[in-house]
C-alpha positions as CSV (number, residue, x, y, z in Angstrom):
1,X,28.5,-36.4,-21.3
2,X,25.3,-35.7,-23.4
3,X,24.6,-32.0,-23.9
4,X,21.7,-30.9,-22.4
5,X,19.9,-28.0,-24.5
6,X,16.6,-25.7,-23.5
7,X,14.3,-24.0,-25.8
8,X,13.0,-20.8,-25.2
9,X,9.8,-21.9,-23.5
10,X,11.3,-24.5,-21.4
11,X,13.9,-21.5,-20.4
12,X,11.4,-18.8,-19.7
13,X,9.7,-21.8,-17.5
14,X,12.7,-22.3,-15.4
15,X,13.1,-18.4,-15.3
16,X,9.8,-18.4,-13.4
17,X,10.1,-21.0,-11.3
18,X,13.1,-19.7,-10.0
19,X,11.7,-16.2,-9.1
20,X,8.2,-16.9,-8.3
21,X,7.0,-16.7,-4.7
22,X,4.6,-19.3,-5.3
23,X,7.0,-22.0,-7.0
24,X,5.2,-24.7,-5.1
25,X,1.6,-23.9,-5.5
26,X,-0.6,-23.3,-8.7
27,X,-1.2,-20.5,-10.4
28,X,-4.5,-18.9,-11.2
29,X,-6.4,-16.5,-13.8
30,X,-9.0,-13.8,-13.7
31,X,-10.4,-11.8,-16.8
32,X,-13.2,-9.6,-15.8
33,X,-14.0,-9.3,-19.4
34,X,-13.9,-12.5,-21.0
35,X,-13.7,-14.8,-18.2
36,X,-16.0,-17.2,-16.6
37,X,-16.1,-18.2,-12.5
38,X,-17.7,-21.7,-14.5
39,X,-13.9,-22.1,-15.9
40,X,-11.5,-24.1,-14.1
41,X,-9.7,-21.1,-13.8
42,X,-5.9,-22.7,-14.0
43,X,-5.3,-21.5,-17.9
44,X,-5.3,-17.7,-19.4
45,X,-8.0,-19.3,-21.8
46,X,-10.3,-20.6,-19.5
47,X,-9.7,-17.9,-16.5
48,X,-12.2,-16.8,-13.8
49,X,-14.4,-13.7,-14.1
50,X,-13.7,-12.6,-10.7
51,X,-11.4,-12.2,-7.6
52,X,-13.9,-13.7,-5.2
53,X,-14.0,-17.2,-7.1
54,X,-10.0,-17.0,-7.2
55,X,-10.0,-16.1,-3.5
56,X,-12.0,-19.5,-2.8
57,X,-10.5,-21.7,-4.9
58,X,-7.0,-21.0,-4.7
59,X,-4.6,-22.3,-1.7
60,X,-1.9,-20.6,0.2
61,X,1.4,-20.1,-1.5
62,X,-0.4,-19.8,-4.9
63,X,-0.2,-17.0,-7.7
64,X,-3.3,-15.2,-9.0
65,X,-2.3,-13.2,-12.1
66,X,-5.3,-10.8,-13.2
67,X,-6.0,-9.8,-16.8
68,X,-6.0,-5.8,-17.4
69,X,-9.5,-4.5,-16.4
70,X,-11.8,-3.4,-13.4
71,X,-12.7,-5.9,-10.3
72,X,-15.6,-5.0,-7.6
73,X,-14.8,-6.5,-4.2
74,X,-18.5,-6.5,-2.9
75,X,-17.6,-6.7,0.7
76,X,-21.1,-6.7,2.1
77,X,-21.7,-10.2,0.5
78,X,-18.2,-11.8,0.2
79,X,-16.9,-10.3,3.4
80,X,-13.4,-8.0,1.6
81,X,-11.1,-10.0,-0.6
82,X,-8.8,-11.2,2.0
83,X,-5.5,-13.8,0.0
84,X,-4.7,-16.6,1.7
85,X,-1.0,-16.7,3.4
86,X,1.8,-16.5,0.7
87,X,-0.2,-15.3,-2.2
88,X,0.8,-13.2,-5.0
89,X,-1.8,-11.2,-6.6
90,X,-0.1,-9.3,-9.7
91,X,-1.2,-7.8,-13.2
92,X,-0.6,-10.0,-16.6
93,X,0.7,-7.0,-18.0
94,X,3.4,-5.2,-15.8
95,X,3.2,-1.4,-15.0
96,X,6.7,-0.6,-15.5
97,X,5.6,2.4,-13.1
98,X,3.1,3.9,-14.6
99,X,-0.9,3.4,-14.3
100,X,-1.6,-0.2,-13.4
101,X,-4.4,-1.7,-15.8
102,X,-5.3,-3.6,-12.9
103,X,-8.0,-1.9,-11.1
104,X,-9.7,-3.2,-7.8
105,X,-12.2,-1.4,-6.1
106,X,-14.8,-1.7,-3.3
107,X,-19.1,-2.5,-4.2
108,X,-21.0,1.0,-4.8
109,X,-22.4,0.5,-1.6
110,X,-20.2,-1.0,0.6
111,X,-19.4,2.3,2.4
112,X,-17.8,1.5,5.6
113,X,-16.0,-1.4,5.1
114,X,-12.3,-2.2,3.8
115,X,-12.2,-4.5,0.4
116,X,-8.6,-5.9,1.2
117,X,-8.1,-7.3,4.3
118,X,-4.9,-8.9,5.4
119,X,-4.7,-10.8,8.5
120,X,-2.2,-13.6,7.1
121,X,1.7,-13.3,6.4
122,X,3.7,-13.3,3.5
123,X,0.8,-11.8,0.8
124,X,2.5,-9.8,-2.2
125,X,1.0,-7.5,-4.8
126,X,1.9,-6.2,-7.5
127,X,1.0,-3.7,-10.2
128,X,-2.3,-3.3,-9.1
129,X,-4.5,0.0,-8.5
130,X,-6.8,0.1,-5.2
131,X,-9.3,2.7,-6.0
132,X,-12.4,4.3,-3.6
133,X,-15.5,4.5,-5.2
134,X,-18.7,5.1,-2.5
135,X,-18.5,7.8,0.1
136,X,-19.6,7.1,3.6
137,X,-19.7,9.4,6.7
138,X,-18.6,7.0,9.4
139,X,-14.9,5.9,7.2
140,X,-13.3,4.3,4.5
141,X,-10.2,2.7,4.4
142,X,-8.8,0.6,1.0
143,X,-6.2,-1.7,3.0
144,X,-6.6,-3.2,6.5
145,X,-3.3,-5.2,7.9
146,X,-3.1,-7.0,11.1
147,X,-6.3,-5.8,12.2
148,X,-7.5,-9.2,13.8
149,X,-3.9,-10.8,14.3
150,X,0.0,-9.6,14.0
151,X,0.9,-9.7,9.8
152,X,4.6,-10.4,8.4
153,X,5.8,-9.7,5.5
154,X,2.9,-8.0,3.0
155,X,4.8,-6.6,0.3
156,X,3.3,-3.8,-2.5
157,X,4.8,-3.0,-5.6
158,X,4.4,-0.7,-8.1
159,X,1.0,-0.8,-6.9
160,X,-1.6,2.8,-6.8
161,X,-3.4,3.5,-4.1
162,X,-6.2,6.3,-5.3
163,X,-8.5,7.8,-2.7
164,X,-10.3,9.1,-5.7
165,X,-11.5,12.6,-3.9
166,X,-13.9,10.2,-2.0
167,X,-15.3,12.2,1.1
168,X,-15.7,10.4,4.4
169,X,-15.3,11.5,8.4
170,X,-11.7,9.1,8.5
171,X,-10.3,8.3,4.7
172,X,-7.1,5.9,5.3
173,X,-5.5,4.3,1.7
174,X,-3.6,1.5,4.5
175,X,-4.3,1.1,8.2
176,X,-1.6,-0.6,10.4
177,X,-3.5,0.9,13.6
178,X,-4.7,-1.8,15.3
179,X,-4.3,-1.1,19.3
180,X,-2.4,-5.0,19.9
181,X,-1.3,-6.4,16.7
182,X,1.9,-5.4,15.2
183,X,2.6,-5.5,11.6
184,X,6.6,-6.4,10.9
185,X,8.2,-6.3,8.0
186,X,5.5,-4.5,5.1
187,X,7.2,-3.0,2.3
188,X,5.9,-0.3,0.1
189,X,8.2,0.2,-3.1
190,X,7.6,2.3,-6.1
191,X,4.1,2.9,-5.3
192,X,1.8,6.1,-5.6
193,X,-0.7,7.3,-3.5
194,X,-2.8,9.8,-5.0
195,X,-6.7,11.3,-5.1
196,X,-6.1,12.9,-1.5
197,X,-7.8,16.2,-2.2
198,X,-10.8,16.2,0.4
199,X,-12.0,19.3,1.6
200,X,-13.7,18.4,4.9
201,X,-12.2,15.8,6.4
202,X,-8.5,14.5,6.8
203,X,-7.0,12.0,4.0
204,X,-4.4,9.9,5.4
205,X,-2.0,7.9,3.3
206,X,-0.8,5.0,5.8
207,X,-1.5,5.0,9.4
208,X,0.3,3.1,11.6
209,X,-1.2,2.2,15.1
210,X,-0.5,1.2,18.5
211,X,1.0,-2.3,17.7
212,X,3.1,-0.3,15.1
213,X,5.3,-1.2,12.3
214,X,8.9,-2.8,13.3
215,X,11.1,-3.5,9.6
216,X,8.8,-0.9,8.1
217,X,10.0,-0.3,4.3
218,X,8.6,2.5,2.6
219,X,10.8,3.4,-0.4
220,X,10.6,4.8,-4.1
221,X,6.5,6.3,-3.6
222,X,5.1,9.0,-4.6
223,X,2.9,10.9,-2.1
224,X,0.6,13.0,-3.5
225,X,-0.8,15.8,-0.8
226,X,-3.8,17.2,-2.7
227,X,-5.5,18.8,0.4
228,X,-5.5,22.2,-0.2
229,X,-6.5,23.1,3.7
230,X,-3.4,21.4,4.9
231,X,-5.2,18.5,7.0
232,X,-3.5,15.8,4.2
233,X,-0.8,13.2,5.8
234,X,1.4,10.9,4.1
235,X,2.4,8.2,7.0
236,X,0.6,8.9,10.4
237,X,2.0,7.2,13.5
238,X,0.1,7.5,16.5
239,X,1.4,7.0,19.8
240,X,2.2,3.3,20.9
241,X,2.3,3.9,24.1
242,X,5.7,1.8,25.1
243,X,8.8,2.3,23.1
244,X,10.4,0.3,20.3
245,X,6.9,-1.1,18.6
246,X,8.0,0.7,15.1
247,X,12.1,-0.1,15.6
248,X,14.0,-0.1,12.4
249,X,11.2,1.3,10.2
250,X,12.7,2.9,7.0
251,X,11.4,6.0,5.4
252,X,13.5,6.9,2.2
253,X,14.0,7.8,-1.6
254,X,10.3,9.0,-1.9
255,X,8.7,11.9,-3.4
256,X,5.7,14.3,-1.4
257,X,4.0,16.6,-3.2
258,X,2.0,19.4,-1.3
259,X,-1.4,20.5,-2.3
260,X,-2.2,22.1,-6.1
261,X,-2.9,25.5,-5.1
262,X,1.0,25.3,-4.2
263,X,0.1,26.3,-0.6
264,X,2.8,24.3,1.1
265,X,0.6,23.2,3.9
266,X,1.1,19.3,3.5
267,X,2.7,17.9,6.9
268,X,3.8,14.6,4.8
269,X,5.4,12.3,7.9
270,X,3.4,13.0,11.1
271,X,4.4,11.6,14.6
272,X,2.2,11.8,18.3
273,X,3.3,14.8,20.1
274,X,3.0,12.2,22.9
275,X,5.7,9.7,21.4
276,X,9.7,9.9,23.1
277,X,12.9,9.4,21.2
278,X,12.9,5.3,21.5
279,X,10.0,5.2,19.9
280,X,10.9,7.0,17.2
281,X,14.4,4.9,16.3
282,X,14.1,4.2,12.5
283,X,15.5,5.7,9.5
284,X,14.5,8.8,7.0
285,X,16.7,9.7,4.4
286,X,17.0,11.5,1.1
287,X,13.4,12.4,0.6
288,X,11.9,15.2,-1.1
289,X,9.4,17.1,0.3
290,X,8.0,19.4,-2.6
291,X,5.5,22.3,-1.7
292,X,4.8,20.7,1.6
293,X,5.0,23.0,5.3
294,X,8.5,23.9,5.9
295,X,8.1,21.3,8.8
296,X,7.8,18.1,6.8
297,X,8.8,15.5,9.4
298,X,7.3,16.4,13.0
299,X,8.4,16.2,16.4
300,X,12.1,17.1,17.4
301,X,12.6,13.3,19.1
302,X,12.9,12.1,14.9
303,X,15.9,14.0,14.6
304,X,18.2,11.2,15.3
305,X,16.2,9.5,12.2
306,X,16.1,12.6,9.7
307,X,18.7,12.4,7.6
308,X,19.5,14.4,4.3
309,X,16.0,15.6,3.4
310,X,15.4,18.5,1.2
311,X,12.3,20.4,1.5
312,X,11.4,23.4,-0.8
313,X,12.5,26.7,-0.3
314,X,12.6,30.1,-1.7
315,X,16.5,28.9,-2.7
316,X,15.0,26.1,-4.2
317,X,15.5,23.6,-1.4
318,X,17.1,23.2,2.0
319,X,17.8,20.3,4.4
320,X,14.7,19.7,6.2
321,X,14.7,20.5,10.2
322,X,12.1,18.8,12.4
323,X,10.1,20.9,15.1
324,X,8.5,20.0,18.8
């Protein structure tokens, strides 16, 4: 039998192919500094200028990979940057956790409306910073899922999502909170909310709505709960009205960090008063809750979730209780 031998290249291509969401589709480039959307956009060297032109020329099931640098979603002309079912959106140059050098943000003056919109299955990101950057007084909100039809399976990793002190009447970094559509199966992992600190009006990290959130994964993140007035939430749900519609959601390994002037007046995991013990059926575990209210997971119904929390304490931390 002839012996079959690879090179390095030829092994780092199989490498990818094997791991790469969009094996079947192309892949695309964007460089907001020395790209062009005149390019063909299918090679590093002759990559895009910006996410809109990758948006409309790529398929579904195709990768985008983005080049370190800032990218304005102007959502008054293009509509939000809303990927096409079973994309991948991710950095050329990995985070490894820290700061991602991929930055996308919303047009100066586009200060109601959401620049990412997902309202197709199966869209992953990765390594990628959302950031606020106009102020509005009606709301602003950096991710909408399932907010015109039910979403499975968006996935964010290692991905920021900075609110960036930006003032406005409702300030939401992810809505889930449409009043029909459910979104199943969305994972957060290893990813840092942060910029939270508003002074009038109530920052909220991810809401999740009446359809709710069944298979929710939120694991690894970093919550930071800069409010210093103690209006700031981690993960809101509101009341679904009927039980089960966020079954199974998982809440675990993550870090919330109360305000700076260490007032421990952050209620990180908020719950409806309104909502009863089966709709509530999920699982929170080994969480820290650091400078946050003594009462870090509300509503006595989430007990039979609440597992092995710590919250801080004059002792220097304690299994956190949940309170009616």
């Amino acid at each position: 039998m002839p012996r079959v031998t690879f090179n390095r290249r030829e092994a780092v291509q199989i490498d990818n192919l094997h791991v790469s969401p969009g094996v079947f589709g192309r892949t695309w480039y964007i460089d907001s500094t020395n790209g062009s959307n005149s390019n063909t956009g299918l090679d590093p060297n002759s990559a895009f200028a910006d996410v809109a032109q990758a948006r409309s020329s790529s398929n579904a099931g195709d990768t985008v990979v983005l080049a370190p640098g800032s990218y304005t979603v102007d959502v008054g002309t293009d509509g939000g940057m809303a990927p096409k079912a079973d994309q991948t959106w991710m950095a050329a140059v990995p985070s490894y956790c820290g700061a991602p050098n991929v930055i996308i943000t919303q047009d100066a003056d586009d200060n109601v409306a959401s620049p990412i919109i997902l309202d197709v299955d199966g869209v992953i990101f990765k390594d990628i910073e959302f950031r606020l950057v106009a102020g509005g007084t009606t709301a602003l909100y950096l991710v909408d899922i399932s907010q015109t039809t039910a979403v499975r399976g968006a996935v964010f990793k290692d991905c920021w999502f900075n609110m960036n002190s930006v003032e406005a009447a409702d300030t939401f970094a992810v809505r889930l909170n449409d009043a029909t559509n459910a979104s199943t199966g969305i994972v957060f992992a290893g990813c840092r909310f942060i910029g939270g600190d508003l002074t009038t009006n109530q920052t909220v990290y991810i809401q999740i709505g009446v359809g709710g959130a069944p298979d929710l994964l939120i694991e690894h993140c970093t919550f930071a709960l800069q409010s210093a007035d103690g209006d700031a939430r981690a993960i809101k749900f509101l009341d679904p009205g009927a039980s089960g519609k966020s079954y199974a959601h998982t809440i675990r390994f993550n870090t919330f960090i109360g305000p700076m002037d260490g007032g421990g007046d952050a209620a990180p995991i908020e719950y409806a008063t309104a909502m009863t013990d089966n709709e509530l059926v999920g699982a929170i575990h080994d969480n820290i809750f650091a400078n946050c209210t003594a009462v870090s997971i509300t509503q006595d119904e989430a007990s039979g979730s609440a597992v092995n929390n710590y919250v801080n304490s004059a002792a220097g931390g304690a299994l956190v209780d949940v309170t009616a």
